[in-house]
VEXNUGU-804135 format. One line per 5 residues: their letters; for each residue x, y, z of N, C-alpha, C, O, CB. Coordinates in steps of 0.02 Angstrom, whole numbers, plus 50000, padded with zeros to 5 digits. Atoms other than C-alpha are relative to their C-alpha. Glycine has a CB too. Layout:
REM VEXNUGU-804135
a = X/Y/Z/X/Y/Z/X/Y/Z/X/Y/Z/X/Y/Z ~ ...
END
This chain:
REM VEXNUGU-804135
xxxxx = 49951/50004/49947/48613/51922/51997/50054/49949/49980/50043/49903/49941/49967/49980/50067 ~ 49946/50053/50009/48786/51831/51998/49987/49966/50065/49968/49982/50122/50082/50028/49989 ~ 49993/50070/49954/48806/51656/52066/50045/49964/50004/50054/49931/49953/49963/49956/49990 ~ 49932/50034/50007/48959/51574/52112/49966/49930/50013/49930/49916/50060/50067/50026/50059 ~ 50013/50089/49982/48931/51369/52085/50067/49969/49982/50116/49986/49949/49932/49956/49947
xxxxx = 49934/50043/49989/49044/51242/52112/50013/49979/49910/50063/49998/49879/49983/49917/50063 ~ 49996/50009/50052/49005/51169/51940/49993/50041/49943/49999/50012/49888/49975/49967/50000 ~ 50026/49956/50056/48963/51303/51827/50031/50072/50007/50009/50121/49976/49917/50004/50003 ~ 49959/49930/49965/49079/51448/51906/49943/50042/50005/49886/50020/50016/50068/50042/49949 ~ 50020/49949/49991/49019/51614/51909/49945/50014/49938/49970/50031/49885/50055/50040/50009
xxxxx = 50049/49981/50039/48841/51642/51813/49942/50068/50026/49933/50093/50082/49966/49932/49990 ~ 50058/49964/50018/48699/51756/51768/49953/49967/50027/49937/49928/49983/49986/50010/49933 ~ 50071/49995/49977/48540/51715/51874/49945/50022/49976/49942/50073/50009/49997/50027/50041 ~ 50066/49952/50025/48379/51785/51798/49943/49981/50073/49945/49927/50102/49957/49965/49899 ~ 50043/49993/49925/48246/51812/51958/49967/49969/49978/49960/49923/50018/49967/50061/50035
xxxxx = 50041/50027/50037/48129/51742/51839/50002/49923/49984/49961/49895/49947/50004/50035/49951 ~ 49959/50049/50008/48230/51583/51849/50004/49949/50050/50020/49890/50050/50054/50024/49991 ~ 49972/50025/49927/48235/51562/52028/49918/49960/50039/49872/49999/50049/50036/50092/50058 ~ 50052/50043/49964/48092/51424/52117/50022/49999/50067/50077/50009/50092/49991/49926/49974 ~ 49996/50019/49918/48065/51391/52288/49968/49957/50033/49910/49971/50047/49985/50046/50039
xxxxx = 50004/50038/49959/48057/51240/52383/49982/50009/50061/50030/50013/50099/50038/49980/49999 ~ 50018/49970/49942/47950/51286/52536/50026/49951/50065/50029/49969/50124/49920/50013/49997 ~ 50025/50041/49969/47971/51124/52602/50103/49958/50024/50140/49930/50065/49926/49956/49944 ~ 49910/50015/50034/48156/51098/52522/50007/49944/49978/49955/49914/49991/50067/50002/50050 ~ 49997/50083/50019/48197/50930/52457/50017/49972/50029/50050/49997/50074/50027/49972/49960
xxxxx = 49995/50064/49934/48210/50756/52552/50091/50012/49980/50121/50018/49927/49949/49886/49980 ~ 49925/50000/49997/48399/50769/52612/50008/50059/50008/50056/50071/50045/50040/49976/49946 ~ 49969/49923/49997/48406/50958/52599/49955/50030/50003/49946/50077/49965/50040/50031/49949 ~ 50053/49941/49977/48253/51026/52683/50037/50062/50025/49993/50103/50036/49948/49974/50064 ~ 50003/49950/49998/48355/51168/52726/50021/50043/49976/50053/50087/50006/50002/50005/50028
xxxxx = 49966/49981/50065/48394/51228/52552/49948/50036/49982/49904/49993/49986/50024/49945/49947 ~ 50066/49987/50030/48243/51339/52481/50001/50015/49929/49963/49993/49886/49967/50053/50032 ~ 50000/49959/50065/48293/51439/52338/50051/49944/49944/50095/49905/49960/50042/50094/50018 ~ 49947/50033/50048/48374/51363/52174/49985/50032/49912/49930/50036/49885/49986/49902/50007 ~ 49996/50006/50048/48405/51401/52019/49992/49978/49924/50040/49941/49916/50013/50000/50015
xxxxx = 50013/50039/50058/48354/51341/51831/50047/50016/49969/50055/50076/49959/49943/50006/49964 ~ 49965/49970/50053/48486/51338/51719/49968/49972/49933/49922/49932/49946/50079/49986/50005 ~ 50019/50033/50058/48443/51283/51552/50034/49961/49960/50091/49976/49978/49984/50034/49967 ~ 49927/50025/50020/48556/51180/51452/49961/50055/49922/49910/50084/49902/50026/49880/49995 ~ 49982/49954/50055/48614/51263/51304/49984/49990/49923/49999/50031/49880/50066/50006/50004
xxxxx = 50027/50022/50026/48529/51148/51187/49932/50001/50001/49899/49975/50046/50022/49965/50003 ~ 50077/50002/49978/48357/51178/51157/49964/49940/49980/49905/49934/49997/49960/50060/49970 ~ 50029/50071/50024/48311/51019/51091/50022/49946/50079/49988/49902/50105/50051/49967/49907 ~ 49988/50040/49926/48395/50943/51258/49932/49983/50041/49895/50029/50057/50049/50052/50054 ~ 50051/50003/49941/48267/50883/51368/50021/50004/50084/49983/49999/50132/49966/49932/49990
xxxxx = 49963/49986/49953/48389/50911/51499/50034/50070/50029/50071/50104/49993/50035/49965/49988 ~ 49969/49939/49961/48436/51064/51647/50035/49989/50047/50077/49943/50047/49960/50043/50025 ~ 49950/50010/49949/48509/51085/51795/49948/50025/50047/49898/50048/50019/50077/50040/49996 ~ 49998/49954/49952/48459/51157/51981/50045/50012/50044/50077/49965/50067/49959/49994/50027 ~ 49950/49962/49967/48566/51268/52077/49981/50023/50056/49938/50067/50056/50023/50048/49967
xxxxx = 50009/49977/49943/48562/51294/52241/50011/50044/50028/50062/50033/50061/50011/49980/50025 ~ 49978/49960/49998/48563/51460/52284/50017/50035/50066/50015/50096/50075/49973/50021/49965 ~ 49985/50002/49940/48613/51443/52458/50077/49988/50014/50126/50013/50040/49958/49954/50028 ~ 49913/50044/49980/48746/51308/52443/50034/49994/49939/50019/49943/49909/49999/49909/50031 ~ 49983/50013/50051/48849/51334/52297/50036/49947/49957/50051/49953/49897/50015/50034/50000
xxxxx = 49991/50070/50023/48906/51156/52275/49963/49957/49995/49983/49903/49974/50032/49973/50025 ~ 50050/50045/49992/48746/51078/52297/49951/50028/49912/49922/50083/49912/49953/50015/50096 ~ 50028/49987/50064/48669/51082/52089/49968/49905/49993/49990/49853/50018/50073/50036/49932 ~ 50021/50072/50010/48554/50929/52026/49983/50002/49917/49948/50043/49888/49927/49977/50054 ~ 50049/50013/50057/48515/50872/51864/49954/49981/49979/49949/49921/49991/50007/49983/49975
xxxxx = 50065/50006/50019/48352/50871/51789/49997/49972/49922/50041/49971/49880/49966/50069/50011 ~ 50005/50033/50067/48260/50783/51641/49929/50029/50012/49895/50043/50062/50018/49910/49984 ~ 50103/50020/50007/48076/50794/51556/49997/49945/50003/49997/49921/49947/49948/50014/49930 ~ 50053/50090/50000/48017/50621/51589/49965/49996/49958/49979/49947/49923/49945/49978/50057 ~ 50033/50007/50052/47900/50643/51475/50047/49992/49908/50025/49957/49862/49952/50064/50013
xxxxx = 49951/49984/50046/48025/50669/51335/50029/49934/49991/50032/49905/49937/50049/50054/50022 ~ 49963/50077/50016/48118/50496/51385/49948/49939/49999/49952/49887/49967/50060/49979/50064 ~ 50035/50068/49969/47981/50390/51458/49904/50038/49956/49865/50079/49981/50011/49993/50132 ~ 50075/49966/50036/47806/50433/51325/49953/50002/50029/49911/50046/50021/49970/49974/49948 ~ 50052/50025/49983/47699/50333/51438/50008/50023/50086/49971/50001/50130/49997/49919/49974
xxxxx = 50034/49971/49919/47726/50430/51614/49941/50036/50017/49924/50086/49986/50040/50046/50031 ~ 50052/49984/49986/47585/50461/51690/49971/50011/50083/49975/49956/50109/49973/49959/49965 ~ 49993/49964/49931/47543/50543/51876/49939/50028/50013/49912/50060/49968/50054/50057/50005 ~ 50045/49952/49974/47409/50611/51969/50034/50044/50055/50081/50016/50084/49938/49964/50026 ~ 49973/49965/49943/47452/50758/52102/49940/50011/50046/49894/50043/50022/50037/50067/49979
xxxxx = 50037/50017/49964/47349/50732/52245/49971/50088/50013/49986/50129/49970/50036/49948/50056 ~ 50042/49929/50009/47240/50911/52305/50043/50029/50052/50053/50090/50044/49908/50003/50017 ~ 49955/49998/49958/47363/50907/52464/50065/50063/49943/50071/50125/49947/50023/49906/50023 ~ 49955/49977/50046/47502/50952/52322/49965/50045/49964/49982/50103/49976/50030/49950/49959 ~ 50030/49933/50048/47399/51058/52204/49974/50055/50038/49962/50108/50008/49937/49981/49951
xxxxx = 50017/49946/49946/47347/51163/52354/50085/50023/49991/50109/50063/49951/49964/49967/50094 ~ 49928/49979/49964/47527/51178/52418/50036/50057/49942/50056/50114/49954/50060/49919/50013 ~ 49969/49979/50041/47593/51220/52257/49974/50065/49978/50011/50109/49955/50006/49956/49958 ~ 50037/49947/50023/47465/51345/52219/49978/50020/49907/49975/50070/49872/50044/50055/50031 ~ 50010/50033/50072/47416/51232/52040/49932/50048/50004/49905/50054/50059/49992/49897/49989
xxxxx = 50057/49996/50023/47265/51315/51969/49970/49973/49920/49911/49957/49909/49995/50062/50010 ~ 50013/50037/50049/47264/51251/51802/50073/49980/49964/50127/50008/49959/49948/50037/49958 ~ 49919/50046/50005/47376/51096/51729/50076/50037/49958/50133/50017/49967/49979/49919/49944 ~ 49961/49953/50032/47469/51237/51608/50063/50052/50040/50113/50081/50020/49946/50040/49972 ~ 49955/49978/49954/47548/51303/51748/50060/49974/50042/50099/50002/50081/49968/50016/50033
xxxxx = 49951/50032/49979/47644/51150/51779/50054/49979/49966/50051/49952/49911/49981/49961/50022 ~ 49934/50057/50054/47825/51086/51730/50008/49936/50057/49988/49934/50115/50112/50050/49983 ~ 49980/50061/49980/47880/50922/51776/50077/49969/49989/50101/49969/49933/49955/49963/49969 ~ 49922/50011/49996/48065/50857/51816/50000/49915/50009/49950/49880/50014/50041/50047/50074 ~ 49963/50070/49948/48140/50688/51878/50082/50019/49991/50117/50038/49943/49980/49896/49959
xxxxx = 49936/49998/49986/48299/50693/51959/50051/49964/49967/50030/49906/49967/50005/49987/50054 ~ 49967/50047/50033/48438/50611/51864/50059/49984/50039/50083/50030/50072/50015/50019/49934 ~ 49936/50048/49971/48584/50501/51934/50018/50001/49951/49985/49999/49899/49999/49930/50032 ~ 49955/50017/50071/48751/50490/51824/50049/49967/50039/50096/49998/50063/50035/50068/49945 ~ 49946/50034/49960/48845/50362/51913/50083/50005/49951/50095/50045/49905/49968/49910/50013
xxxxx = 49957/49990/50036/49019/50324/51856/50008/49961/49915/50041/49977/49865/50047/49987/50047 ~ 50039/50036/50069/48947/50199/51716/49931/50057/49955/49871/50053/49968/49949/49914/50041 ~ 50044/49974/50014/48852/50308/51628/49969/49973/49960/49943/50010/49919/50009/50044/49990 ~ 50049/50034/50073/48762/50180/51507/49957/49975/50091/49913/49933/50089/50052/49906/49912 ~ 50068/50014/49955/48670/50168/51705/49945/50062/50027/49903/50068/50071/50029/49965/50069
xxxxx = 50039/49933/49938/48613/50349/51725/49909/49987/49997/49875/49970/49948/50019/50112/49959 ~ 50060/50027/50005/48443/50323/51780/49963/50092/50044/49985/50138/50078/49995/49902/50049 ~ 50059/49933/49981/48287/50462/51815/49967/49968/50065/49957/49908/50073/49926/50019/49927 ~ 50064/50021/49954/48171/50468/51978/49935/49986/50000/49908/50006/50052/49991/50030/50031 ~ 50069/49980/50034/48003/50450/51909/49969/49969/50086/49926/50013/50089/49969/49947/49901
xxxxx = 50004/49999/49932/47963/50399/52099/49946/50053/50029/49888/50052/50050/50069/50014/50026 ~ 50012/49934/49955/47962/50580/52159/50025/50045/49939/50083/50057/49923/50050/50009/50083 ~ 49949/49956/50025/47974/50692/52043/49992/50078/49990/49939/50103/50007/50017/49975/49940 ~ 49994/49939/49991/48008/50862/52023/49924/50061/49989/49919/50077/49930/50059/50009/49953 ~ 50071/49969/50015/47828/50973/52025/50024/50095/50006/50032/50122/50061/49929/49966/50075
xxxxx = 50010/49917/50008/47848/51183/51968/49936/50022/49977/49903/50003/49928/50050/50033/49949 ~ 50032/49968/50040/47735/51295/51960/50014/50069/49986/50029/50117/50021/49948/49992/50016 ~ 49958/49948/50038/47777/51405/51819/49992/50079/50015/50033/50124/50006/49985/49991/49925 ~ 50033/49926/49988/47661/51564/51875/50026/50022/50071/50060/50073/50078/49908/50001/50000 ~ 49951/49976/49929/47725/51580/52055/50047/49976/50025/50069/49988/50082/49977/50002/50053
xxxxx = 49929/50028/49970/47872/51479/52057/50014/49979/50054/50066/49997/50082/50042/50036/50000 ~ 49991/50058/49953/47845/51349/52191/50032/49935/49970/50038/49915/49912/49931/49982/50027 ~ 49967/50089/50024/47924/51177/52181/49995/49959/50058/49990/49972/50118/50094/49993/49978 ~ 50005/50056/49934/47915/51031/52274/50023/49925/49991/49971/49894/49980/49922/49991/50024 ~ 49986/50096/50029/47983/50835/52236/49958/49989/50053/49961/50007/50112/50094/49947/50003
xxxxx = 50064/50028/49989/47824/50749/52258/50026/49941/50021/50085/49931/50006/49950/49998/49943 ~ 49999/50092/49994/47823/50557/52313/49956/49981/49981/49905/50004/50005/50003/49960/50060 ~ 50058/49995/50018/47714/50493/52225/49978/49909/50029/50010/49858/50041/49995/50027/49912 ~ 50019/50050/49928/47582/50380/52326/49978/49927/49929/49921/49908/49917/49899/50044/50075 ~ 50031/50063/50040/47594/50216/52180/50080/49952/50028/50125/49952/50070/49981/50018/49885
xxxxx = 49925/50074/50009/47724/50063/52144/50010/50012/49923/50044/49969/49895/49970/49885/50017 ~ 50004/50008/50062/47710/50109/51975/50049/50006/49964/50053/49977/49909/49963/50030/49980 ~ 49953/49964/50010/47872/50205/51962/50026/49982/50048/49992/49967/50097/49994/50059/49988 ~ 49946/50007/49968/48041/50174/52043/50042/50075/50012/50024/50128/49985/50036/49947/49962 ~ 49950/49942/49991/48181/50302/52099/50044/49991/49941/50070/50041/49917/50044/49997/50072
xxxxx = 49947/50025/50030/48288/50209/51986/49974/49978/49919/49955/49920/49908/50028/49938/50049 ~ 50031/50009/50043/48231/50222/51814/50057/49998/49943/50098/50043/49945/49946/50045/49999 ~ 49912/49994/50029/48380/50176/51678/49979/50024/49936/49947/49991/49895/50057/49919/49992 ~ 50021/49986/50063/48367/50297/51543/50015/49955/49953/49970/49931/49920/50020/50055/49980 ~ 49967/50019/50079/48468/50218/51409/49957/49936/49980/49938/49920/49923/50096/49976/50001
xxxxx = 50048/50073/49997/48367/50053/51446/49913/50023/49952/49876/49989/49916/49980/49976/50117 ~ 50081/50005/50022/48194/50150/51400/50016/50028/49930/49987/49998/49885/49934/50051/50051 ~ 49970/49973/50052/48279/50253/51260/49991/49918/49942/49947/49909/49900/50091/50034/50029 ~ 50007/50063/50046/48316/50064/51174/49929/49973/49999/49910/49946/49947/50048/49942/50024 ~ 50057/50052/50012/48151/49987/51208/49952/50045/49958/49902/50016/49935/49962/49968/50075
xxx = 50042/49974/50027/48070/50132/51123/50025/49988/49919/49987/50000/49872/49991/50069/50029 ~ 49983/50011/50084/48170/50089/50951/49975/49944/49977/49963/49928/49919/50076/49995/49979 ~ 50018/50061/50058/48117/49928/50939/49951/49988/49979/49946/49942/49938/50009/49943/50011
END
């Protein structure tokens, strides 16, 4: 299907593409459907979601795992019910990214972060019940501490 977005004009959809937020995300519970785009880099650890409601409403996504080696999460049975997890292979994992106008501050959610599952295409941004993780996680900051 075509999708008119604010940022990305007029694209290709694949159905196969499309998750659903039963619950919708904090701020936009009444958003369900969205989009994966992919970035165009496959080495990127970075996508997008598209809201396939509100066509100005898109978020950027990261693997966490990819920036941060040592994340680590449990999903409570509440969530692995909801989601309809049956085994961990079935899951991807996001955090939301912020790109303020400094971008040596864009920082990830590792907080709450993004929970798919890949076989029936549920989603949900989790909260997750620690202190362990912030909303405000500054990539470029973990990026350096991993060189040294």
């Amino acid at each position: 299907m075509i999708v008119e977005t604010k940022h990305f004009g007029k694209i290709e959809m694949k159905e196969e593409n499309i998750v659903v937020f039963e619950e919708g995300i904090p701020g936009f519970e009444d958003i369900h459907r969205y989009g994966i785009i992919n970035n165009e880099d496959p080495e990127s650890p970075f996508c997008w979601i598209q809201a396939m409601e509100k066509q100005e409403l898109a978020f950027a996504l990261v693997d966490p795992f990819a920036i941060k080696k040592d994340y680590d999460f449990e999903l409570n049975d509440e969530n692995v019910a909801a989601l309809g997890i049956e085994e961990p292979s079935q899951v991807e994992v996001y955090a939301v990214v912020v790109v303020p106008e400094d971008v040596s501050k864009i920082s990830m959610n590792l907080k709450a972060p993004v929970i798919i599952n890949k076989k029936n295409k549920k989603a949900a941004q989790v909260v997750l019940n620690s202190d362990k993780y912030t909303v405000r996680h500054f990539i470029i900051d973990e990026l350096q501490n991993q060189e040294v």
